[in-house]
C-alpha positions in Angstrom: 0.0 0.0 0.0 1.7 3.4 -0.8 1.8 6.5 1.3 -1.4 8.4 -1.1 -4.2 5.6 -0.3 -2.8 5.1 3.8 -3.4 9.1 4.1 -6.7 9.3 2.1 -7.9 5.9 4.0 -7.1 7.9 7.2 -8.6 11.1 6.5 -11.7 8.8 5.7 -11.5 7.3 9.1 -10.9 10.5 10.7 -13.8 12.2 8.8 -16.0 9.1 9.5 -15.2 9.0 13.3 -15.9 13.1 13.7 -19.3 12.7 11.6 -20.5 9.6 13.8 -19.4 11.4 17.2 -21.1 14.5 16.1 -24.6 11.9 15.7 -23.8 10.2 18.7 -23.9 13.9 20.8 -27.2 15.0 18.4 -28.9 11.9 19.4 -28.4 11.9 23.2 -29.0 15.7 23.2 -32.5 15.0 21.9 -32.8 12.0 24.6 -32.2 14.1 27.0 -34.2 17.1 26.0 -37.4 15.1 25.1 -36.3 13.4 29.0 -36.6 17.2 30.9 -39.7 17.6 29.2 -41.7 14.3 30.3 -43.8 14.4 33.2 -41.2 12.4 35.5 -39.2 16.0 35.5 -42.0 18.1 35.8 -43.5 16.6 38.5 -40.8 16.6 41.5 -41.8 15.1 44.6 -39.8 15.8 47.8 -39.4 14.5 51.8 -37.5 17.1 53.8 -36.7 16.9 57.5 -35.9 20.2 59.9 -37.8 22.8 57.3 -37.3 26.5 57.9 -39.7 28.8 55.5 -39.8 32.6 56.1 -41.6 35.1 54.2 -39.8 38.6 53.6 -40.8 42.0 51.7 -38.5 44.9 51.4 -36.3 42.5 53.7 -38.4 42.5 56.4 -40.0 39.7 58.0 -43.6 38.6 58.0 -43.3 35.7 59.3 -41.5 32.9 60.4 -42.2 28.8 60.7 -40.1 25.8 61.7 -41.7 22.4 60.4 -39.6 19.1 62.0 -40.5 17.3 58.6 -42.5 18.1 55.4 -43.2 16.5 51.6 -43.1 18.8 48.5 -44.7 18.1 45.4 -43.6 20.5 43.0 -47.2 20.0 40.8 -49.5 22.0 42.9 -46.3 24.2 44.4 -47.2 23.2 48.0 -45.2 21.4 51.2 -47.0 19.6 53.7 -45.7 20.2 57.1 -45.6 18.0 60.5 -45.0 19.3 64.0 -44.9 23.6 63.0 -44.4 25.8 65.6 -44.0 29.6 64.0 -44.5 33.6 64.1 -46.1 36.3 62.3 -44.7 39.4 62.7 -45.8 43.0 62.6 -44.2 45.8 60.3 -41.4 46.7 62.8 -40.5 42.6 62.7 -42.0 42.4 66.6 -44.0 38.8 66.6 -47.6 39.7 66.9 -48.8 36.0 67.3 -46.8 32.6 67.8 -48.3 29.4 66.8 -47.6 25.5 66.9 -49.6 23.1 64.9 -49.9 19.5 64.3 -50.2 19.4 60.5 -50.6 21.8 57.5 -49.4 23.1 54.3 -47.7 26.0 52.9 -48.5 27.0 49.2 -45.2 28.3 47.7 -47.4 30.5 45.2 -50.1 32.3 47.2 -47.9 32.3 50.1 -50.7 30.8 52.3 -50.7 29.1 55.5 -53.1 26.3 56.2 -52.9 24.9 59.7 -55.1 21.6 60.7 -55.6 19.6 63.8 -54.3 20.8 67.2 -53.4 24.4 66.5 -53.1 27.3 68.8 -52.2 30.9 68.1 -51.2 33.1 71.3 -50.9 37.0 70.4 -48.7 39.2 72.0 -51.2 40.5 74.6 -51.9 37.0 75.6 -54.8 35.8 73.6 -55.1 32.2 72.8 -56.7 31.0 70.1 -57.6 27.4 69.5 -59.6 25.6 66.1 -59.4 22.8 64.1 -58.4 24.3 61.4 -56.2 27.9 61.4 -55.9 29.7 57.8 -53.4 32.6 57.3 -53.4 34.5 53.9 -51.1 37.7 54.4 -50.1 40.1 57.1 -52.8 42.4 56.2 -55.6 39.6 56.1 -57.8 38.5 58.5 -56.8 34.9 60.0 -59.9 32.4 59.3 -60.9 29.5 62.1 -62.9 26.9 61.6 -64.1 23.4 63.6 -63.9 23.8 67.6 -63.1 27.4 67.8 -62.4 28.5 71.0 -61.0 32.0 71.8 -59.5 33.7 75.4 -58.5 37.1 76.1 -57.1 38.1 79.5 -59.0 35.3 80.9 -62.5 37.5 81.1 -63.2 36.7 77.7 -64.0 33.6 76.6 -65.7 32.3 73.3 -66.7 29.1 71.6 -68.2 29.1 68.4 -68.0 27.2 65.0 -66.1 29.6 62.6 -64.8 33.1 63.3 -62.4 35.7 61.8 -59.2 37.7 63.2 -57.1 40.2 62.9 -53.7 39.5 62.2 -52.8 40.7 65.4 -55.5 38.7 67.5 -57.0 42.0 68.7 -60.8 41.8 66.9 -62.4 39.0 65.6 -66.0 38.3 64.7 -67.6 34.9 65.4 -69.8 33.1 63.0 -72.3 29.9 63.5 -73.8 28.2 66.9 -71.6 29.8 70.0 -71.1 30.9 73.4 -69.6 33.9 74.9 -68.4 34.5 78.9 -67.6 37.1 80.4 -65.4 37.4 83.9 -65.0 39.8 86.3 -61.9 40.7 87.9 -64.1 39.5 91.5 -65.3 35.9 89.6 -63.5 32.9 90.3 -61.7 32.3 86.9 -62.0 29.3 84.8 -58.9 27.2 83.1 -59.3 26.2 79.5 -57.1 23.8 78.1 -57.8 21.9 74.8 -54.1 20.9 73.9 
């Protein structure tokens, strides 16, 4: 074999090994686009333990929540949340109202708080706020209860009702459906309530 049909059966080669590597790389670049596109990628589901989720504007705080484990699912952009405690705060970042809850979810997109079973709120001044199911939409919206509410302020207030709307600071709410409302003196013999 001369020297002229080695080098033209090497360019071949050559040419022949650069064409098939650059079909190789166009084929798995298509696998792998048409792969990020399926439904497997779009739909990521998460468990996370020790969660911390805060909610700023203009880098202040709104509020706060620690969750000891949780399970994201990235299709309806919400975490569900075991064993929360947590605090909203007012403009100046002082915590208006802590809360601990057995359950709930956070919606990444709204940015609301649903709380269920075993939930209490306590505002700053003291108020305690118990219900079956605690919703929080916003530092400027009211905080919804529903199931089992049950409501105390300075122990001479206390209310039971089925639903009822708050503040966001705790301060005025307005009960809604079947309830009961007593009032103590400073003279009365004062009654506990405990429901957690």
């Amino acid at each position: 074999m001369n020297k002229r049909v080695f080098i033209k059966i090497f360019i071949c080669l050559v040419v022949f090994s650069i064409l098939w590597g650059v079909i190789w790389a166009w084929h798995i670049t298509k696998t792998v686009k048409r792969n990020n596109k399926s439904d497997n990628m779009q739909n990521q589901h998460a468990i996370i333990k020790n969660i911390i989720v805060t909610e700023t504007q203009d880098e202040k705080r709104y509020w706060e929540f620690y969750a000891n484990s949780g399970e994201y699912n990235s299709e309806n952009t919400s975490v569900m949340l075991n064993d929360i405690i947590g605090n909203f705060y007012d403009k100046n970042e002082n915590v208006v109202v802590s809360f601990k809850s057995k359950k709930g979810t956070y919606d990444e997109k709204t940015k609301r708080v649903v709380l269920n079973g075993d939930n209490l709120f306590v505002g700053k001044d003291g108020s305690q706020l118990y219900a079956d199911e605690l919703i929080w939409q916003g530092q400027d919206k009211d905080i919804l209860a529903n199931g089992n509410v049950q409501y105390i302020q300075d122990n001479k207030i206390v209310t039971k009702s089925q639903h009822a709307i708050f503040n966001s600071t705790l301060t005025n709410f307005k009960i809604q459906g079947n309830s009961k409302t007593e009032f103590f003196g400073d003279n009365d013999t004062k009654k506990k309530y405990t429901q957690l």
